[in-house]
N, C-alpha and C positions, 0 to 999 in steps of 0.2 A: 556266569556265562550262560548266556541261551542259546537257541538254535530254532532259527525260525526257515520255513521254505514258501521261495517264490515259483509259482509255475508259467512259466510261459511259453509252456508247447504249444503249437500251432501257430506261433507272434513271427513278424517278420523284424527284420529292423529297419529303423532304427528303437521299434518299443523294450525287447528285453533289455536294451541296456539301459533305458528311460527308466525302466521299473528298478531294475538295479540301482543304480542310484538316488534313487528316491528313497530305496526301502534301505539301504549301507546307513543314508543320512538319518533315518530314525533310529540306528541301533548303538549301540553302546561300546565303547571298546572292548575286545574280547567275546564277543558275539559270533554268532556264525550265523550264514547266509547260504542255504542248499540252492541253487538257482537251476531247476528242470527246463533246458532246450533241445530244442529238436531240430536247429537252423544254422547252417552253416557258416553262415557270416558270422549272428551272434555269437556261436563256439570261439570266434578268434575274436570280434571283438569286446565284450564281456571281461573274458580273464586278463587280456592286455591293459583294459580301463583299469581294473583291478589291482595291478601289479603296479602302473603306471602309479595311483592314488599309494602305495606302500602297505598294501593287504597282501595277506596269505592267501596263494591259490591253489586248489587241486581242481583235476578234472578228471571226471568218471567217466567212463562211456558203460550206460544200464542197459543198452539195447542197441541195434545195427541203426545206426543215424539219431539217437536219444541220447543225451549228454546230463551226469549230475556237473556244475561248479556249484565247486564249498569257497566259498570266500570271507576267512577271518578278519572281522573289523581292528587292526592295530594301530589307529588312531582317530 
């Protein structure tokens, strides 16, 4: 298991979840994926795609309007 991070503070959507799904599709099962936003929309849609596709999701909030999602690759 690895643990890699995407940053896409400053990104509006629809890119952070473009990147997200790009980078889920290169990881391995049992992976984890830190995804750093700072964008309201992305906060909801992000972890929904996430959940949606059968991944593990947490959400941090690291700062007032900064967000970590951890989202484990489970298949």
């Amino acid at each position: 298991m690895a643990e890699f991070t995407l940053d896409c503070l400053g990104e509006a959507c629809p890119v952070p979840l473009m990147k997200t799904e790009k980078k889920i599709g290169e990881l391995s099962i049992g992976d984890v994926l830190v995804v750093s936003i700072d964008h309201s929309c992305a906060m909801k849609n992000v972890p929904e795609w996430a959940r949606k596709q059968g991944h593990n999701v947490e959400i941090e909030e690291v700062d007032d309007g900064e967000w970590e999602i951890v989202i484990e690759k489970t298949k």
